[in-house]
C-alpha positions in Angstrom: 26.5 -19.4 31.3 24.6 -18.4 28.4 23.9 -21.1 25.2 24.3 -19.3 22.1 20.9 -20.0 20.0 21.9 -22.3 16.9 25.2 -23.1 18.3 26.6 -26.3 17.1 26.3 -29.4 19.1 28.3 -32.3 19.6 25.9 -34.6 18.9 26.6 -34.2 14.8 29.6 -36.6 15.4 27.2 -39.3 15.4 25.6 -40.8 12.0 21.8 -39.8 12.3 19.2 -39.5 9.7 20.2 -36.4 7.9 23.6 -38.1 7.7 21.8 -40.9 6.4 20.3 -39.1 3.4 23.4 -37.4 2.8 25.0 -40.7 2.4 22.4 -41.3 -0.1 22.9 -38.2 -2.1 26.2 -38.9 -2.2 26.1 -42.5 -3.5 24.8 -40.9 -6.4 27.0 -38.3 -6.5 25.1 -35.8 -5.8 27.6 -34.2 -3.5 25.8 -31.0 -3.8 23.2 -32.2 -1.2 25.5 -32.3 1.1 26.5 -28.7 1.0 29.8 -28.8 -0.7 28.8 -26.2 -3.4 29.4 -23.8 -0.9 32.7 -22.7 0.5 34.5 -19.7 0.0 38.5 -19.3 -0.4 40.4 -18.6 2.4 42.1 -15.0 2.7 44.1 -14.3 5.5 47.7 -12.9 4.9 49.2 -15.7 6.8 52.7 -16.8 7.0 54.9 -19.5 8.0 56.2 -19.8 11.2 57.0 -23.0 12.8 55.5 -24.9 9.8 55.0 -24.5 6.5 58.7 -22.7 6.1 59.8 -22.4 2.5 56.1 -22.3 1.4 56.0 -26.1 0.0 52.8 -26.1 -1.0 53.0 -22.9 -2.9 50.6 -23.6 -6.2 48.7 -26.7 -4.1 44.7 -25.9 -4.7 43.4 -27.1 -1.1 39.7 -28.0 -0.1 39.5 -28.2 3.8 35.6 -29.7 5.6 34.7 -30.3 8.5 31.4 -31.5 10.1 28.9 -29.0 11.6 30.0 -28.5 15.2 32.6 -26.0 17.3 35.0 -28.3 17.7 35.1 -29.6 14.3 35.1 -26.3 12.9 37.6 -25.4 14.8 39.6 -27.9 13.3 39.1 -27.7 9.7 40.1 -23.8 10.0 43.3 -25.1 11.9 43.8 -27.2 8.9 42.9 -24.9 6.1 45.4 -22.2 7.4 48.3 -24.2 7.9 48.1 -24.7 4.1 47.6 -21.2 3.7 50.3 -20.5 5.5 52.4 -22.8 3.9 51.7 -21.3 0.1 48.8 -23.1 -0.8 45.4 -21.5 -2.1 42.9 -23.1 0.2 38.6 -23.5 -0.5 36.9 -23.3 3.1 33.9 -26.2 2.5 34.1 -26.8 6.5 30.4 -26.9 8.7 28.7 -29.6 6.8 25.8 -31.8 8.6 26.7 -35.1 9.7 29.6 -37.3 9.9 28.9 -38.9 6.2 28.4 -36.2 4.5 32.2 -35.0 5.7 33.3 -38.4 5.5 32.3 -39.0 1.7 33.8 -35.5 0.5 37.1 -36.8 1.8 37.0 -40.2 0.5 35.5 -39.0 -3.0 38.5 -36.3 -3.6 35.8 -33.4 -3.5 37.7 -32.2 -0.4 41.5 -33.1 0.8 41.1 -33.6 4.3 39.5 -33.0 7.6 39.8 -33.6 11.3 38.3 -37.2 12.1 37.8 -38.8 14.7 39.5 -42.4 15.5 36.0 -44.2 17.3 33.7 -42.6 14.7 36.3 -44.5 12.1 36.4 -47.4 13.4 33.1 -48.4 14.8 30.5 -45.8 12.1 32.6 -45.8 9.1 34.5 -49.8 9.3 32.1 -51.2 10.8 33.3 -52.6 13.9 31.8 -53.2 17.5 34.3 -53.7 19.9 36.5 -50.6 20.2 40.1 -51.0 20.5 41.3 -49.8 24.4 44.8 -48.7 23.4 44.5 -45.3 21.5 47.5 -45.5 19.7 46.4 -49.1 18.5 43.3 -48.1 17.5 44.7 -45.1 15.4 46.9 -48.1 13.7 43.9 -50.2 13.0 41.6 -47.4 11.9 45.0 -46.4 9.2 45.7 -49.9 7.8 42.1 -50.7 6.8 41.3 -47.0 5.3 44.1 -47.5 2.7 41.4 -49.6 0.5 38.9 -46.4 1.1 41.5 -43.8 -0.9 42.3 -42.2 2.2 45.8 -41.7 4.5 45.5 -40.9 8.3 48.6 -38.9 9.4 49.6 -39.1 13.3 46.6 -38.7 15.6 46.4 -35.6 18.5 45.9 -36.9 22.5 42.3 -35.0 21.9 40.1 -37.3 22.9 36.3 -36.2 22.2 34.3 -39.3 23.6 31.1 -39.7 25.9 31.5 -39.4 29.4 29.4 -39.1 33.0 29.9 -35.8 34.5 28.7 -34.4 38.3 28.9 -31.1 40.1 32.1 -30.8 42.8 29.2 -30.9 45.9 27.4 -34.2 44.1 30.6 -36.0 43.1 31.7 -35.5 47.2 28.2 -36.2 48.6 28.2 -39.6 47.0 31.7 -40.4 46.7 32.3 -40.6 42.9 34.9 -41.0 41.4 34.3 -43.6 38.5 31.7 -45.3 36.6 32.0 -48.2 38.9 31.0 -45.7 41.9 27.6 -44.2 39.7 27.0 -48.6 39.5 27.4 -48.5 43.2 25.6 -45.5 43.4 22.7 -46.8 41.8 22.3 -50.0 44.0 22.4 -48.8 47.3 20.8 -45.1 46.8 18.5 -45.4 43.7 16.5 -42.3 44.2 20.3 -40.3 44.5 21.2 -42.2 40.9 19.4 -39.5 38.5 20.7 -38.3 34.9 20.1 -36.0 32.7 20.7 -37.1 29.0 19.9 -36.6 25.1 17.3 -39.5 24.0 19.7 -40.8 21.6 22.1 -41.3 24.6 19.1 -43.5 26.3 18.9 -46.0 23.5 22.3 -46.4 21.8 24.6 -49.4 22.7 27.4 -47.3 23.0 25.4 -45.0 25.2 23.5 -45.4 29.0 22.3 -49.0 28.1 25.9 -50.2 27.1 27.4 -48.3 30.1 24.4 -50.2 32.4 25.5 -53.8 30.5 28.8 -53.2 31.6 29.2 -51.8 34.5 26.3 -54.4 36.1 23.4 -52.0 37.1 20.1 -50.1 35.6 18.9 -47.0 36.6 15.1 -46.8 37.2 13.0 -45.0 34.2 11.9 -42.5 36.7 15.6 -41.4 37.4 15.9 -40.8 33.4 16.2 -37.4 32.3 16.0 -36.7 28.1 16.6 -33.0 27.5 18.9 -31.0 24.5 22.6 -31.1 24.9 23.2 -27.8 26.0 20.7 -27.8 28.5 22.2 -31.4 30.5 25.1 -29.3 31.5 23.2 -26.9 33.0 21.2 -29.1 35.2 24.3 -31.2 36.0 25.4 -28.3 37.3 22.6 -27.2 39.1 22.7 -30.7 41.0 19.2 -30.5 41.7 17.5 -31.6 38.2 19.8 -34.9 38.3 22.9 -35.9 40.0 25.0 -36.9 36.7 24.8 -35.8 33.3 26.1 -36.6 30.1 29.0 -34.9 28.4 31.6 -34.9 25.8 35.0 -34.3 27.3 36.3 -31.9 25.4 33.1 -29.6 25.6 34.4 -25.9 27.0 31.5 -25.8 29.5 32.9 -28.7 31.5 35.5 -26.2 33.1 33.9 -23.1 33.0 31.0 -24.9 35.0 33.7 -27.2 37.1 32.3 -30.2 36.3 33.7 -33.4 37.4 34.1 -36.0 34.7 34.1 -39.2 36.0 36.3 -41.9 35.1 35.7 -44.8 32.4 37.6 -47.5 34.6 36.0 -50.6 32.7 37.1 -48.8 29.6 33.9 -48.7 27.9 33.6 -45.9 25.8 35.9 -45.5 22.7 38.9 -43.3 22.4 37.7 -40.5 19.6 41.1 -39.1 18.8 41.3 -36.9 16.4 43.9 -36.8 13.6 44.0 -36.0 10.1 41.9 -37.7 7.9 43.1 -36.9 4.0 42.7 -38.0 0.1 45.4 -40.5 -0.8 45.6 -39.2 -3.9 46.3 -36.0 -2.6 48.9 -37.3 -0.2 50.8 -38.5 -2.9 50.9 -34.9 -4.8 51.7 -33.3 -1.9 53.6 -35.4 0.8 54.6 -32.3 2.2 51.4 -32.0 3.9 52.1 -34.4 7.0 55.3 -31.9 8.2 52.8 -29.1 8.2 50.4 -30.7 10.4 52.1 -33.3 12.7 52.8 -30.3 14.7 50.0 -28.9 15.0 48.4 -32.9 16.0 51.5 -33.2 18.3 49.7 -29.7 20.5 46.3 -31.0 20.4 44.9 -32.0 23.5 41.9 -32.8 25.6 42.4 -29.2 27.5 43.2 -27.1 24.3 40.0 -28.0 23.4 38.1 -27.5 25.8 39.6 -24.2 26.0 38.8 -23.2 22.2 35.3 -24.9 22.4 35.3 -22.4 25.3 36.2 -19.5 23.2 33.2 -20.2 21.0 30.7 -21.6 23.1 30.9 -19.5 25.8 32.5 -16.4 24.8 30.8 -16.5 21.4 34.2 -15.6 19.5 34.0 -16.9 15.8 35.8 -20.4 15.3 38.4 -19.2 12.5 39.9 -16.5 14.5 39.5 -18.9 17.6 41.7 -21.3 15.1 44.1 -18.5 14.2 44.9 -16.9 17.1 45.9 -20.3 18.8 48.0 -21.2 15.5 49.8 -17.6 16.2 50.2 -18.1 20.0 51.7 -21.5 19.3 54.0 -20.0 16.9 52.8 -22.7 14.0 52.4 -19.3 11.7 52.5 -15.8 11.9 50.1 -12.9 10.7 51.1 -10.9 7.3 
């Protein structure tokens, strides 16, 4: 499986240092540094199909972002074409770096909505350290304490794009894994079997391999410690030679097309990152029209959609806003002009 050069990377989901200076730029309102000059308006002859029937946001001016990875683009064209769809004249400002930097346009009004994230909510954005275990509960929590922020989360999707241990079919069976409590096992009785492959932020972040060694009760030697780019850990995990387990992002389109076996989270460790609408109150309450046209489109979302679409774009190399279209058209949420 080829990785396209420059192709996003899931990794942007996370606040790093360029989402750190965006934050900022922004503070001073300098939104400009965060790329939301650009954008260009959306064209397509799109009509309604399932949604967006008697064209109820006909005359609503619509800004659409997203932050700079497949998925997330993805998303934000989902979003922007369902408002085109449903009569509205819609400004493309998706693919900007970092969560912040998306974050921030949304909460300042200088875009109406995106595709967030429930975890990156609640734990980046509010502030929090303990996740919440039940999604739907978290979703609720995340809602009720963005109302002071300006912004209104409509219904999340059962996507679900959180950290995760993966292994090859022939690994997973050699060693008997099933769960994060068999890598623990794992790494007791057979420490030179227990190898990774990881990003270096993964290594060090509490929500990453040392929060998954506090809770599950083992540590995996230094020596059995992998760091190598994103696209590359799949690869190897694949491979099964470089390391036995690897870590991955469960919607990412080259768990399937390499038949990865995710492992599961059975101490419930890593948050649920849901994603649902995140949009500008304000703009809510111009246009409450807005939740009908994309509650469906949430209600179709899932893990395995994604994956597939990530597919589309990460392995096929199709572009993300016809990847976004055609599935909107298949589903029958709009149809082409």
């Amino acid at each position: 499986m080829r990785n396209r050069p420059g192709a996003p990377r899931h990794r942007y989901r996370r606040t790093g240092l360029a989402a750190a200076a965006c934050a900022a730029l922004l503070a001073s309102s300098a939104l400009a540094g965060c790329g939301l000059t650009s954008g260009s308006p959306m064209v397509d002859d799109v009509k309604p199909g399932s949604i967006g029937k008697g064209e109820p946001l006909k005359g609503a001016n619509l800004t659409v972002t997203s932050k700079q990875f497949t998925e997330q683009i993805i998303l934000g064209q989902m979003m922007g074409l369902a408002f085109k769809a449903a009569g509205a004249t819609v400004l493309d400002r998706t693919n900007i770096q970092g969560s912040i930097g998306a974050r921030e346009a949304v909460k300042s009004g200088a875009a109406d909505g995106m595709y967030e994230y429930t975890g990156t909510a609640w734990i980046t954005y509010l502030g929090n350290s303990d996740p919440i275990v039940n999604p739907r509960k978290q979703w609720a929590a995340v809602r009720d304490a963005d109302r002071k922020n300006g912004i209104t989360w409509l219904p999340q999707s059962s996507l679900d794009n959180t950290y995760a241990l993966a292994a090859n079919p022939k690994n997973a069976e050699k060693y008997q894994l099933e769960t994060l409590s068999d890598v623990a096992a794992l790494a007791k009785k057979n420490r030179g079997a227990a190898t990774i492959c990881v990003e270096s932020e993964f290594a060090v972040r509490d929500d990453g391999l040392p929060g998954v060694e506090k809770k599950y009760g083992f540590s995996m030697p230094a020596g059995n410690l992998k760091k190598m780019d994103s696209g590359i850990v799949y690869t190897q995990v694949s491979g099964g030679s470089a390391c036995t387990l690897g870590e991955v992002f469960t919607t990412d389109g080259r768990i399937p097309e390499l038949k990865l076996k995710v492992l599961k989270d059975d101490k419930n460790f890593f948050p649920n990152y849901n994603a649902a609408p995140e949009m500008y109150s304000k703009t809510m309450k111009k246009h409450p029209e807005i939740k009908d046209v994309l509650d469906p489109i949430s209600a179709r979302l899932t893990t395995k959609v994604a994956q597939e679409l990530n597919a589309k774009v990460d392995v096929d190399g199709e572009d993300p806003h016809e990847v976004a279209k055609d599935w909107l058209v298949a589903e029958g949420f709009i149809k082409e002009g």
